[in-house]
N, CA, C and O atoms as CSV, one atom per row, in Angstrom:
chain,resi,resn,atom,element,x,y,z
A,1,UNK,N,N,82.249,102.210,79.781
A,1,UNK,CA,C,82.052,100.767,79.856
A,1,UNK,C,C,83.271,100.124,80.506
A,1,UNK,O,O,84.431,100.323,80.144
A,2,UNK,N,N,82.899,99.357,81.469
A,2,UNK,CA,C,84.146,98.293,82.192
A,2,UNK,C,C,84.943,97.671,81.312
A,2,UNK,O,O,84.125,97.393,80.436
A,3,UNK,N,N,85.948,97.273,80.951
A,3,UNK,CA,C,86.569,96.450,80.640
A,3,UNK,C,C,86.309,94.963,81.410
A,3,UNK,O,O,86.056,94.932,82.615
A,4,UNK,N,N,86.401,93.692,80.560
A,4,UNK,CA,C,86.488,92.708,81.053
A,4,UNK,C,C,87.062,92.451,81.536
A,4,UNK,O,O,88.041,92.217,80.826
A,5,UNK,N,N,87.334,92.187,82.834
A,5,UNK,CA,C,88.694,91.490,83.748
A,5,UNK,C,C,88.932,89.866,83.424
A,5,UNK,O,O,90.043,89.439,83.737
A,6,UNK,N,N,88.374,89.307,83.068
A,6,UNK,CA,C,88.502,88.105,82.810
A,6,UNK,C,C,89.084,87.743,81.358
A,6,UNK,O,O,89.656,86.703,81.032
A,7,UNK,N,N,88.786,88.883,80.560
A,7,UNK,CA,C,89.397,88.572,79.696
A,7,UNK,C,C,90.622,89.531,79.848
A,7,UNK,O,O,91.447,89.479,78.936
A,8,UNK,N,N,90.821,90.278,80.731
A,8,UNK,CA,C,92.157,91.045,80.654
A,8,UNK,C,C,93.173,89.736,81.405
A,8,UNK,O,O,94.386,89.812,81.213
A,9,UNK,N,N,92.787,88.917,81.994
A,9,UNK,CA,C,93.011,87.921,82.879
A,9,UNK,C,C,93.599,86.901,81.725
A,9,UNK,O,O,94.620,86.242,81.926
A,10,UNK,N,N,93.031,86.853,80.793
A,10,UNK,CA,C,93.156,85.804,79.669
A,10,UNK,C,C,94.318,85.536,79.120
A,10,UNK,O,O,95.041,84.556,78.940
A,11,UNK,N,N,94.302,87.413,78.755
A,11,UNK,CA,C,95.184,88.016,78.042
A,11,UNK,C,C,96.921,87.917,78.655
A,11,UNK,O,O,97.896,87.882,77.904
A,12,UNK,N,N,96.977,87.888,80.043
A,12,UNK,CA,C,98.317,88.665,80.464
A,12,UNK,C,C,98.731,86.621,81.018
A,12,UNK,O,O,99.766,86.045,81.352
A,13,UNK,N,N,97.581,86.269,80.878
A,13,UNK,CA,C,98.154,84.601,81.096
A,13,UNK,C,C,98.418,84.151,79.635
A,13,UNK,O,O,99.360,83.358,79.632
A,14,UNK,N,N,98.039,84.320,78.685
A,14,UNK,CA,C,98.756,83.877,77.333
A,14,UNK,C,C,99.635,84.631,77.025
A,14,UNK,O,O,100.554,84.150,76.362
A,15,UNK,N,N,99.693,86.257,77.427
A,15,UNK,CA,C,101.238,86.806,77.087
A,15,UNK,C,C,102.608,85.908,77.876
A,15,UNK,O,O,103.759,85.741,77.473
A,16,UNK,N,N,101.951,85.454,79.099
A,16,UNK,CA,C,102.919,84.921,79.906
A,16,UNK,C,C,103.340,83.539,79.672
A,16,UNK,O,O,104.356,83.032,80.146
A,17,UNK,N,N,102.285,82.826,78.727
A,17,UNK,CA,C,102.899,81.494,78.385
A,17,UNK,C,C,102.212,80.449,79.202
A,17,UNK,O,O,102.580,79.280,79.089
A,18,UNK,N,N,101.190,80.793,80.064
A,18,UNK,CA,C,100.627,79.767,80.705
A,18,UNK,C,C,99.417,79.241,80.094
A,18,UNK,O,O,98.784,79.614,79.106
A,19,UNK,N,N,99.191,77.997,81.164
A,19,UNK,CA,C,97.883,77.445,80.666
A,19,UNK,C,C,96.633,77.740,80.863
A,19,UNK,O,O,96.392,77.588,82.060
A,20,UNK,N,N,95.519,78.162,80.160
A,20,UNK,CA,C,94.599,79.229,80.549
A,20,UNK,C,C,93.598,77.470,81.529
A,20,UNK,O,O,92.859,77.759,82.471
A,21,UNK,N,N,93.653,76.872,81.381
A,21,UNK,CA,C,93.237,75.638,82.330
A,21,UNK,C,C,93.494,75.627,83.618
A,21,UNK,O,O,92.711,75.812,84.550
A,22,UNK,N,N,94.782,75.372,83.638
A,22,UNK,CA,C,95.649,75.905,85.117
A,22,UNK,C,C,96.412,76.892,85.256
A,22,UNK,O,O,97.641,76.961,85.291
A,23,UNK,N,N,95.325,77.942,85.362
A,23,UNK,CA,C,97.156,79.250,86.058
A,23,UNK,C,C,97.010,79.477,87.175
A,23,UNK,O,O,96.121,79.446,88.025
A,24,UNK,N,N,98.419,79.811,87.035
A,24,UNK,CA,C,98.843,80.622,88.581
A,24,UNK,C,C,98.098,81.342,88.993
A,24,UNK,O,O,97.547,82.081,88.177
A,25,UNK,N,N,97.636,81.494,90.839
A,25,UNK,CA,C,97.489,82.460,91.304
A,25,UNK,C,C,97.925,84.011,91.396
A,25,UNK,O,O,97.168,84.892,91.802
A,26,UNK,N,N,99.316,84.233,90.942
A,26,UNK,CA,C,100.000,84.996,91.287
A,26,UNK,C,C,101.477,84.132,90.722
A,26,UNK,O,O,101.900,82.976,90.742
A,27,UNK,N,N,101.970,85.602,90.180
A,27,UNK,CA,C,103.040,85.526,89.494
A,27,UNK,C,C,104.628,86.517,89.591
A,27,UNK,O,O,104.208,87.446,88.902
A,28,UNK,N,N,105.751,86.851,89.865
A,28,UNK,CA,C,106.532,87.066,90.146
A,28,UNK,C,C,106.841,88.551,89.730
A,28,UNK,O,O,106.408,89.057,88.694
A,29,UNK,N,N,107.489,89.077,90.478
A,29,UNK,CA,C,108.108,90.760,89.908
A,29,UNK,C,C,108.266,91.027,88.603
A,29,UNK,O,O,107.709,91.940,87.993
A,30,UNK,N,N,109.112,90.143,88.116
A,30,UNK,CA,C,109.459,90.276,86.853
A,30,UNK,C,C,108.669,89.782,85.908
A,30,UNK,O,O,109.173,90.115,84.835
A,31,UNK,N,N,107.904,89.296,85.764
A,31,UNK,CA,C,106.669,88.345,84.944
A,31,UNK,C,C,105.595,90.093,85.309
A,31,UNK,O,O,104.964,90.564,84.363
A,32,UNK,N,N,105.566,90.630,86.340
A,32,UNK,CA,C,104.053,91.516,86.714
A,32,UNK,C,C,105.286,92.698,85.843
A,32,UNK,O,O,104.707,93.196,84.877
A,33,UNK,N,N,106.066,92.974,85.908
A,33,UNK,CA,C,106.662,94.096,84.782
A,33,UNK,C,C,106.356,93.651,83.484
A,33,UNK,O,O,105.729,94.375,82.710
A,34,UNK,N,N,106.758,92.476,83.164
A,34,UNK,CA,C,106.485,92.070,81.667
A,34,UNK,C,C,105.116,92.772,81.297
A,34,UNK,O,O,104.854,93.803,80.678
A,35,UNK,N,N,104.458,91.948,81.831
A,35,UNK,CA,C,102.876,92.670,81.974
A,35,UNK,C,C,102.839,93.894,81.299
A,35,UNK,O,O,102.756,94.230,80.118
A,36,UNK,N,N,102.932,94.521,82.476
A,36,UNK,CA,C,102.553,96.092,82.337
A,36,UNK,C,C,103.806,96.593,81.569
A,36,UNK,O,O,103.701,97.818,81.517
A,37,UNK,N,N,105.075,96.144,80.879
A,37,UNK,CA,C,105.723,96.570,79.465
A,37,UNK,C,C,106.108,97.912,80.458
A,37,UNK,O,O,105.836,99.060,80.109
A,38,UNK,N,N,107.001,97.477,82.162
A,38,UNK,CA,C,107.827,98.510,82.885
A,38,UNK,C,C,109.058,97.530,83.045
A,38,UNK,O,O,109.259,96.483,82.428
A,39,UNK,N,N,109.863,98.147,84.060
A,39,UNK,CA,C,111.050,97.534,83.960
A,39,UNK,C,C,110.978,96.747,85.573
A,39,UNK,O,O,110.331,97.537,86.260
A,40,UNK,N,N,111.286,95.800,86.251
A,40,UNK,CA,C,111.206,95.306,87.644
A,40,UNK,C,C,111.455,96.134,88.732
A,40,UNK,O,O,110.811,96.173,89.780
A,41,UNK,N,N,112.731,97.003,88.327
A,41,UNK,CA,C,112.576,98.337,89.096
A,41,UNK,C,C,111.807,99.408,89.194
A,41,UNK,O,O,112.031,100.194,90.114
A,42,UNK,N,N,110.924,99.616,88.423
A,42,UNK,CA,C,109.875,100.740,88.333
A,42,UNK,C,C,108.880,99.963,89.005
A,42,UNK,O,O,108.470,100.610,89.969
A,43,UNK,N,N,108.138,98.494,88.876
A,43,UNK,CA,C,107.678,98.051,89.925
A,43,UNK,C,C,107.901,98.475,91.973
A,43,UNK,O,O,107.157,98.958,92.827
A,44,UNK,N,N,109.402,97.923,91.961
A,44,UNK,CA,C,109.835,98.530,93.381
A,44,UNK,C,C,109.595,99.576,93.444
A,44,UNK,O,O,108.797,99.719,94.371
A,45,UNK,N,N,109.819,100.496,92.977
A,45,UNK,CA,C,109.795,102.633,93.022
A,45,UNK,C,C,108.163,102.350,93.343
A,45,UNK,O,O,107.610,102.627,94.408
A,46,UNK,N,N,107.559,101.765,92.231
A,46,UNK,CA,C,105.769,101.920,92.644
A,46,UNK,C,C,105.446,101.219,94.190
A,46,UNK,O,O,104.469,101.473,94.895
A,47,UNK,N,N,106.290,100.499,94.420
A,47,UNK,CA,C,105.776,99.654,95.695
A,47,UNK,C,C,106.187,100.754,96.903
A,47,UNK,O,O,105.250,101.106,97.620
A,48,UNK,N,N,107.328,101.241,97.142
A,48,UNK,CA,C,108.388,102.143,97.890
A,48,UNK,C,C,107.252,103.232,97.847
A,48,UNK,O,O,106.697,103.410,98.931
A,49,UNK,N,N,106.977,103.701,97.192
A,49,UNK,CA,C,106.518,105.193,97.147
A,49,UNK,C,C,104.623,105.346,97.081
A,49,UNK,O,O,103.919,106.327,97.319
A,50,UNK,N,N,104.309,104.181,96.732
A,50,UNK,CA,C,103.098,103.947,96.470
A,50,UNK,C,C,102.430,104.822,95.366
A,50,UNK,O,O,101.205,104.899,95.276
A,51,UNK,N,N,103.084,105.326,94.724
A,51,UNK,CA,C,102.843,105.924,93.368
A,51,UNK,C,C,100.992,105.638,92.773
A,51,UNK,O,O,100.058,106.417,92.582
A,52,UNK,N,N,101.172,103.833,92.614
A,52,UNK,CA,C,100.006,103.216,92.021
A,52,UNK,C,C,99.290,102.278,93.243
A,52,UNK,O,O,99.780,101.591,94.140
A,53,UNK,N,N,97.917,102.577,92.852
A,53,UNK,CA,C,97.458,101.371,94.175
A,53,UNK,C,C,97.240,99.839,93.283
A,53,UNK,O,O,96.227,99.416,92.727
A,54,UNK,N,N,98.282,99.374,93.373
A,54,UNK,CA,C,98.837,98.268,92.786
A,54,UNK,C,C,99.379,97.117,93.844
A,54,UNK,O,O,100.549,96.783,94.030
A,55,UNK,N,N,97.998,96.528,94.583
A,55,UNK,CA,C,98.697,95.414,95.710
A,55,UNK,C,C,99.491,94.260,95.251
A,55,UNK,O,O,99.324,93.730,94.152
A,56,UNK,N,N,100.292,93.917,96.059
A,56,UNK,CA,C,101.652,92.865,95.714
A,56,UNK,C,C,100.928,92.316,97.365
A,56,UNK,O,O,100.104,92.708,98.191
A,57,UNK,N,N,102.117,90.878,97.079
A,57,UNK,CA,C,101.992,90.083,98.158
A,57,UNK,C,C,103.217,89.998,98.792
A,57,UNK,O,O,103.964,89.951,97.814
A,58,UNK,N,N,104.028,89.940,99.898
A,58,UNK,CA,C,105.397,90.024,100.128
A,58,UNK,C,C,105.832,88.806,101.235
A,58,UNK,O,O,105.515,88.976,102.412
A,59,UNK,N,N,106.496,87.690,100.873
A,59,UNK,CA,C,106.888,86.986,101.901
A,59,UNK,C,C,108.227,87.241,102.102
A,59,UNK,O,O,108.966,87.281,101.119
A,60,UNK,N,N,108.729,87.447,103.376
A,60,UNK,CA,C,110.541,87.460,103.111
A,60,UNK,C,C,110.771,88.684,102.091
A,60,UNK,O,O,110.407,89.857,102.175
A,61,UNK,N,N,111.506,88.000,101.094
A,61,UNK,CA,C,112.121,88.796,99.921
A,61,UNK,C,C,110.965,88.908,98.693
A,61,UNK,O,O,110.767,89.914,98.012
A,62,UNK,N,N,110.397,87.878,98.606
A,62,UNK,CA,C,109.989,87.379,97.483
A,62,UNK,C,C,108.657,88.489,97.041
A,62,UNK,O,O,107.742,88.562,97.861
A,63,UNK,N,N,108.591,89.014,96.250
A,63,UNK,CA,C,107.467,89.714,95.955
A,63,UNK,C,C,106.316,89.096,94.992
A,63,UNK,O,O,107.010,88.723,94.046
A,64,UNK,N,N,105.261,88.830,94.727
A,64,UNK,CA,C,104.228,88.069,94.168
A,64,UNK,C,C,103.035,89.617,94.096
A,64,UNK,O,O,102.684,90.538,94.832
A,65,UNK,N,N,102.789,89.127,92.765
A,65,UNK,CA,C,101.417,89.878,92.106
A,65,UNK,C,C,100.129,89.098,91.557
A,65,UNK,O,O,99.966,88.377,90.573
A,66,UNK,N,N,99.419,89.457,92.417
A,66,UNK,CA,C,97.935,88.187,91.711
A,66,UNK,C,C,97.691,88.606,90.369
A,66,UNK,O,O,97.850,89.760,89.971
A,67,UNK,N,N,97.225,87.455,89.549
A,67,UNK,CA,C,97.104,87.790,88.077
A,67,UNK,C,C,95.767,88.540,87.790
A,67,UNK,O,O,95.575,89.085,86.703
A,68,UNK,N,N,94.599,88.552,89.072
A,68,UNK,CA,C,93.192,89.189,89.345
A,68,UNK,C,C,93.922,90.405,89.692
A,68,UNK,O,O,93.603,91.196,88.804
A,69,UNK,N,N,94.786,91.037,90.550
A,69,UNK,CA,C,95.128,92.143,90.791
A,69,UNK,C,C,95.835,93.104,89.432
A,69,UNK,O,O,95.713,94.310,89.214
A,70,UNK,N,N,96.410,92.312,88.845
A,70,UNK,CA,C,97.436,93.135,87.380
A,70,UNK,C,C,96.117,93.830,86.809
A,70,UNK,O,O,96.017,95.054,86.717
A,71,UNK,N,N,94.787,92.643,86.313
A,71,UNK,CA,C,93.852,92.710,85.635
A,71,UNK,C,C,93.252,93.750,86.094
A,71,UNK,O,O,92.758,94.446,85.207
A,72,UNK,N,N,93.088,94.168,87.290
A,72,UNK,CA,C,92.119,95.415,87.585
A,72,UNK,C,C,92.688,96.368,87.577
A,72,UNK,O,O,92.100,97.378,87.191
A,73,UNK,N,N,94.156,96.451,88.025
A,73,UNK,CA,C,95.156,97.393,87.284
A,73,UNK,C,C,94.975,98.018,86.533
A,73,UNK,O,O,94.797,99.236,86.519
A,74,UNK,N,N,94.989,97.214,85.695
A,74,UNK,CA,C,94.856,97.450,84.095
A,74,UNK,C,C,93.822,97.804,83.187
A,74,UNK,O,O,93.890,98.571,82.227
A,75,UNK,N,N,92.924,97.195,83.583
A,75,UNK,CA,C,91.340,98.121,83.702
A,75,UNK,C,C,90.843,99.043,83.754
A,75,UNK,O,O,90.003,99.516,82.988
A,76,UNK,N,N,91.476,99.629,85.073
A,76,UNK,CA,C,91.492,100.870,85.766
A,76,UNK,C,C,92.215,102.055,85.267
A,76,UNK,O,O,91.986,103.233,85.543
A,77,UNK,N,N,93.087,101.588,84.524
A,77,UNK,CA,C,94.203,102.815,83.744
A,77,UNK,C,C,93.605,102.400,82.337
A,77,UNK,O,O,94.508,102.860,81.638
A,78,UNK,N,N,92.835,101.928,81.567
A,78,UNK,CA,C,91.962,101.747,80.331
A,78,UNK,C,C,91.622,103.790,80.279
A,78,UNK,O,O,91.247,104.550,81.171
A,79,UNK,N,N,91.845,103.948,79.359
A,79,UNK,CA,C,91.362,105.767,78.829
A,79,UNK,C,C,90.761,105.114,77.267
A,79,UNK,O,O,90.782,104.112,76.552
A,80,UNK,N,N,90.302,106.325,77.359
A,80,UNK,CA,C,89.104,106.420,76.045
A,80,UNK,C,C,89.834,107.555,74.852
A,80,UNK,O,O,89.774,107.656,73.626
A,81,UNK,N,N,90.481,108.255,75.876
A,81,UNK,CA,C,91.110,109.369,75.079
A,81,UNK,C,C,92.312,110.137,76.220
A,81,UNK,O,O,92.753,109.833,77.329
A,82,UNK,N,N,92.496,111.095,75.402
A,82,UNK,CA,C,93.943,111.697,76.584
A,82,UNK,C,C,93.260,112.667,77.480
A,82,UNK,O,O,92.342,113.427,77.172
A,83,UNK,N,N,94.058,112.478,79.063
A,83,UNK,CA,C,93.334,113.338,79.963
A,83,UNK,C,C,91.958,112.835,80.711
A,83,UNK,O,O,91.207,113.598,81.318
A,84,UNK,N,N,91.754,111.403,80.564
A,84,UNK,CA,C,90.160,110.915,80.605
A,84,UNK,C,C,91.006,109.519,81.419
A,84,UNK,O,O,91.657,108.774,80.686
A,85,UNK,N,N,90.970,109.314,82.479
A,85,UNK,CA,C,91.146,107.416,83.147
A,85,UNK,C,C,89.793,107.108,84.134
A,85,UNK,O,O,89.206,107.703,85.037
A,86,UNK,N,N,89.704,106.259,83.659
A,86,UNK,CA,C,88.512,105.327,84.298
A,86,UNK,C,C,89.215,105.081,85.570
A,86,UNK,O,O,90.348,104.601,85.589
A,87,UNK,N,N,88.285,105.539,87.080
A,87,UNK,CA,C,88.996,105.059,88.091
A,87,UNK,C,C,87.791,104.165,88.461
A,87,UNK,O,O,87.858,103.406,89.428
């Protein structure tokens, strides 16, 4: 069974403190580690190496993660048990 994205969506905007009325499109390096409970640098290593297919947005310096993108992320690595990921 899918996981809800919308409510995984819900979820990582009230961990973050926003308003589930108005949120952000997309939210910052360090806010998309909070998230996923990694460190901002293990983000970069995943971006560098492509480890995870985990799209970011990149202007300049600035790195941005859509809060629809974390959610399917996160979805997607949902297991039922060990040895078992939903792709």
């Amino acid at each position: 069974m899918q996981p809800n994205i919308d409510a995984i969506k819900a979820e990582i905007l009230a961990a973050l403190g926003y308003d589930l009325l108005n949120p952000p499109a997309q939210v910052d390096d360090k806010q998309a580690a909070d998230v996923l409970g990694v460190r901002p640098n293990t983000l970069a290593v995943w971006r560098s190496t492509g480890r995870y297919n985990l799209p970011f947005l990149k202007v300049g310096r600035l790195v941005k993660y859509r809060i629809s993108d974390l959610a399917e992320f996160l979805a997607s690595r949902t297991a039922s048990h060990t040895g078992e990921v939903r792709a």
